[in-house]
Structures are given as structure tokens and as C-alpha cells.
C-alpha atoms as a printed R data frame, in Angstrom:
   type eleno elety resid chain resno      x      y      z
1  ATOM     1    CA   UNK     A     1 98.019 85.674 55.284
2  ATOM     2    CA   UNK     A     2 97.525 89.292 54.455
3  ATOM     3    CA   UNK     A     3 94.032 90.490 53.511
4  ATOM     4    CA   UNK     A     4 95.725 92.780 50.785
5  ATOM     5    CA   UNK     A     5 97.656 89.334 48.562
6  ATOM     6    CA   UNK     A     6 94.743 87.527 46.713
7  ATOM     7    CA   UNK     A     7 97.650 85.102 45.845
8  ATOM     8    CA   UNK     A     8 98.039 84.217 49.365
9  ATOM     9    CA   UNK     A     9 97.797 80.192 49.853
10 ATOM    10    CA   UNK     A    10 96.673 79.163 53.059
11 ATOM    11    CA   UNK     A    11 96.307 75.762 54.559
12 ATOM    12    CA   UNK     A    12 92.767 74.444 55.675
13 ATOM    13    CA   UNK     A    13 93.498 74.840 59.164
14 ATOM    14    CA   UNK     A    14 94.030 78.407 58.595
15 ATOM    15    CA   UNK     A    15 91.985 80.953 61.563
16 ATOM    16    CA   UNK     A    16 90.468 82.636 58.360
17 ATOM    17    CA   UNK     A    17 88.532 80.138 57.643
18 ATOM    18    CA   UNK     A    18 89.050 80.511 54.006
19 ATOM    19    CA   UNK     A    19 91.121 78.844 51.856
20 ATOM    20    CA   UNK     A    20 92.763 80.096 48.860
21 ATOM    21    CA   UNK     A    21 91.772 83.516 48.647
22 ATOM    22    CA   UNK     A    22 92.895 85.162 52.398
């Protein structure tokens, strides 16, 4: 997930932490 998309979905698990909004 690219910090740059707003539109990028990612799943819970993610190693973000965030959900929706990358």
C-alpha cells in the first residue's frame, strides 16, 4: 500500500496498522 493512494484498501492484518486510508 503506497503512502501516496488514499484509495488504497488494505486488509486488517496490514504492517501499517491502518486500515483504509494507507
Amino acid at each position: 500500500c503506497e503512502l501516496v493512494f488514499e484509495n488504497c484498501f488494505v486488509p486488517q492484518d496490514n504492517v501499517l496498522g491502518q486500515e483504509g486510508k494507507g
